[in-house]
C-alpha positions as CSV (number, residue, x, y, z in Angstrom):
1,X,0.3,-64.9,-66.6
2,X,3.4,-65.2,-68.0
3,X,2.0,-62.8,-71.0
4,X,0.5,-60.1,-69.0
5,X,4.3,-59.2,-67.6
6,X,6.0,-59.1,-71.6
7,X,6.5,-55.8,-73.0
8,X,5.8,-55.9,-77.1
9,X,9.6,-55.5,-77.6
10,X,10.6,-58.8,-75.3
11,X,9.7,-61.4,-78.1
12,X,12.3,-59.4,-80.3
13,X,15.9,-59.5,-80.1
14,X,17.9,-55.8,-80.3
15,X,19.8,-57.2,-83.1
16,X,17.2,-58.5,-85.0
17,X,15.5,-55.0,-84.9
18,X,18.4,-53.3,-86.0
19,X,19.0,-56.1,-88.7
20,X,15.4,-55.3,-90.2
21,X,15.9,-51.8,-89.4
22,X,18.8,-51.9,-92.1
23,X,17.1,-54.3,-94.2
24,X,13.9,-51.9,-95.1
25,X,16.8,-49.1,-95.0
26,X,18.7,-50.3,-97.9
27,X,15.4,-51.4,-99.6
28,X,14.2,-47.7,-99.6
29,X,17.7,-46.2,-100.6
30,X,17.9,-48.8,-103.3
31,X,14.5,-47.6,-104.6
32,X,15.1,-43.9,-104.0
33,X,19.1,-44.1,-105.7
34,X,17.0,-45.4,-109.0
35,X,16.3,-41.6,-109.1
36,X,18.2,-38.4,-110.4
37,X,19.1,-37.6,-106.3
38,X,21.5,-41.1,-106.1
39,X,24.1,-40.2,-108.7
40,X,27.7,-40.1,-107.9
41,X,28.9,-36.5,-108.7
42,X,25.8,-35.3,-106.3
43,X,26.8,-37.3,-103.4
44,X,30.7,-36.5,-104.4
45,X,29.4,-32.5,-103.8
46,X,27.6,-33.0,-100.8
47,X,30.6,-34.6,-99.2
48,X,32.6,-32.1,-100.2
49,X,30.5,-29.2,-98.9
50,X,30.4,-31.2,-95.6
51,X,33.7,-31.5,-95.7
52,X,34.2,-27.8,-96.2
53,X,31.7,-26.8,-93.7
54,X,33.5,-29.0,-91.0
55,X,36.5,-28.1,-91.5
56,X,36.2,-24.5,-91.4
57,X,34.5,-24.7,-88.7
58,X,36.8,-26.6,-86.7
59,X,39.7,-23.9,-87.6
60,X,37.4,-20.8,-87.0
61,X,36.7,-21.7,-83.3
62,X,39.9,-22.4,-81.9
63,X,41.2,-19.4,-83.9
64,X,38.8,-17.1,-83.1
65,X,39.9,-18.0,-79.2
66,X,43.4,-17.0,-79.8
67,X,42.7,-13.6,-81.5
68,X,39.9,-12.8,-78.3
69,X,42.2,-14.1,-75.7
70,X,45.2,-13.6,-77.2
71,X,47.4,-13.2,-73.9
72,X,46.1,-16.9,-72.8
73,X,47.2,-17.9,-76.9
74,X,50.7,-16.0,-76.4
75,X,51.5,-18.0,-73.1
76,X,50.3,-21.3,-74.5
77,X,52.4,-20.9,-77.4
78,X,55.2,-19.3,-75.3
79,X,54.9,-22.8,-73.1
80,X,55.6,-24.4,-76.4
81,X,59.0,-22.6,-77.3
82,X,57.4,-20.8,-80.0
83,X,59.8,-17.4,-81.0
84,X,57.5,-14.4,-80.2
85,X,54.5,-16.3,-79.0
86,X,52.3,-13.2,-79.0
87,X,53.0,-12.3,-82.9
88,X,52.7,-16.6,-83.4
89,X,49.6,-16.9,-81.8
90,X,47.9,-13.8,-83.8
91,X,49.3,-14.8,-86.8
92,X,48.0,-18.4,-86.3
93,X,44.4,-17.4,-84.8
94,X,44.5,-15.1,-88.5
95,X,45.3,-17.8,-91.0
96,X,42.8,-20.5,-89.0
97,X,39.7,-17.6,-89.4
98,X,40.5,-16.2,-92.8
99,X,41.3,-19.8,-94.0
100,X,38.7,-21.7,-92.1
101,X,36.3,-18.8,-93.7
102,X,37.6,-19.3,-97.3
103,X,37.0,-22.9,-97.5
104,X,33.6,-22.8,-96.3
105,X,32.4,-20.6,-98.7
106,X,34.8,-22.5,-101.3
107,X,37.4,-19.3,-102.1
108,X,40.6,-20.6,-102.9
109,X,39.8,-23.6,-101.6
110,X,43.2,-25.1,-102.8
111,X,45.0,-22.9,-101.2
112,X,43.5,-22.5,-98.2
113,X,43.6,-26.0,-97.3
114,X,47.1,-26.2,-97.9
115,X,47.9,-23.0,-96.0
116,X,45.7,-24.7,-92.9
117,X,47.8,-28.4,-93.3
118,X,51.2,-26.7,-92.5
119,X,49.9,-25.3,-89.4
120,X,48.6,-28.6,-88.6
121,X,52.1,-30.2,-89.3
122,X,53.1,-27.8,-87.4
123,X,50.5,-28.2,-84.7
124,X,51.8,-32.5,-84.8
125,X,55.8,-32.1,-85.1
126,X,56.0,-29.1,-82.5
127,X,53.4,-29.4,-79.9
128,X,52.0,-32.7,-79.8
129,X,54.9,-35.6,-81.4
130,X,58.0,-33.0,-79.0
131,X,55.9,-33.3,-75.8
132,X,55.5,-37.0,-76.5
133,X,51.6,-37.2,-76.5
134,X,49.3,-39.6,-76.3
135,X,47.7,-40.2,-79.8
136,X,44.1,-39.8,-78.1
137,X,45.5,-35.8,-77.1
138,X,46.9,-35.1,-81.3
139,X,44.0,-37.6,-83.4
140,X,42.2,-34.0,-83.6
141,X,45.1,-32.8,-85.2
142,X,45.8,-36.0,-87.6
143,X,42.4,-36.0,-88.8
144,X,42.6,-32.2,-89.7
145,X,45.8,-32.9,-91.9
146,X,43.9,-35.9,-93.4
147,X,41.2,-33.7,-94.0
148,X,42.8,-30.5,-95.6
149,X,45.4,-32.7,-97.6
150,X,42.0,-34.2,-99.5
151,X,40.5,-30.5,-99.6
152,X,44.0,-29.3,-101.3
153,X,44.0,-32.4,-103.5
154,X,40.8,-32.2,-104.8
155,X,39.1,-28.7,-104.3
156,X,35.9,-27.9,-102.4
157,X,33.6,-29.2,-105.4
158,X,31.0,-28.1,-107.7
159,X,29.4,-25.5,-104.4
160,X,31.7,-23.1,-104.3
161,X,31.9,-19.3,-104.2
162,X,34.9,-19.2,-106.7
163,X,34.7,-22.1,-109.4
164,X,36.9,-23.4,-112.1
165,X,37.4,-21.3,-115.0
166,X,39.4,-20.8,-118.5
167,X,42.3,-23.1,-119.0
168,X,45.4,-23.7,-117.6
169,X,46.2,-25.9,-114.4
170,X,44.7,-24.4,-111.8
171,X,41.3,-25.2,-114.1
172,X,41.7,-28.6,-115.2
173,X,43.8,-30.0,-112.4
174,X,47.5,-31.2,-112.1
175,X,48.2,-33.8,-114.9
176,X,44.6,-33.1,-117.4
177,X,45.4,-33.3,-120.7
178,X,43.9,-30.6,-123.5
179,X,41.9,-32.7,-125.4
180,X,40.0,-32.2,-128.7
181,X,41.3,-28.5,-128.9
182,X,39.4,-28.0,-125.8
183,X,40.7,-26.9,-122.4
184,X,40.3,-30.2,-119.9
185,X,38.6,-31.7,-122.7
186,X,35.4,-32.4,-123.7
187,X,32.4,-31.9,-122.2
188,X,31.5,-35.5,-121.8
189,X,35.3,-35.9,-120.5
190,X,34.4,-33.5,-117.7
191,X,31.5,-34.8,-116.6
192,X,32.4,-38.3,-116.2
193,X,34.2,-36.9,-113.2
């Protein structure tokens, strides 16, 4: 009697599904990463293009609202003490499309990133930090900053519409060294990263 009324999953604990659940998990990942698809410069790209992807799009939607309701942008920006809040919030709604744009297909990256980070610091010092906000009403913003800081620090990857090319520091990266008589080194050199 006291069978008929248990249910197949009553004998197990939650936690010890999930716990084999995450057992078999990492078995299979550890058998599937002894294959080409588990190295560290594919996973490195992948994060990098999801990284680019999300960010982009989080900068094209808001900024595609202030250029299609831009007299809604202009008062909000106005109610922020922003000088010529119309102009602000165009010029704003501009820089978060193109830019947000840009870094998803990986053009100028760099500076895209950067150009997206002041407006974010902006976004944090002017709006959020002067009105004394709640950090649950800015974390958007923070993580944004966070976000475009790494993009401008290391580039949007191997996937990108405009790649590294010829020598100089915009190539190799801040602080690479010519090595062997070759721009950023050798081959092996730049694969290792």
């Amino acid at each position: 009697v006291l069978l008929s009324h248990a249910t197949p999953l009553s004998f197990f604990n939650i936690s010890d599904i999930l716990a084999v659940s995450f057992l078999y998990s990492f078995y299979m990942l550890s058998a599937w990463c002894n294959s080409k698809w588990c190295s560290p410069k594919l996973w490195k790209n992948i994060g990098l293009l999801a990284l680019r992807i999300s960010v982009g799009v989080l900068f094209i939607l808001p900024g595609y609202f202030k250029l299609t309701h831009l007299d809604a942008a202009a008062g909000m920006f106005g109610s922020f003490g922003f000088p010529m809040p119309g102009f602000t919030a165009g010029f704003v709604g501009v820089i978060e499309v193109v830019c947000g744009l840009a870094i998803i297909i990986g053009l100028y990256t760099r500076y895209a990133a950067k150009l997206l980070a002041i407006v974010m610091i902006v976004a944090i010092l002017f709006v959020h930090l002067k009105n004394g906000d709640p950090f649950q009403q800015w974390y958007l913003a923070f993580s944004l900053l966070g976000s475009t800081l790494a993009l401008a620090g290391v580039g949007g990857g191997k996937w990108q519409l405009m790649k590294k090319s010829g020598c100089g520091e915009n190539s190799c990266g801040s602080g690479d060294k010519k090595m062997e008589g070759k721009c950023c080194g050798s081959h092996e050199e730049r694969m290792k990263n």
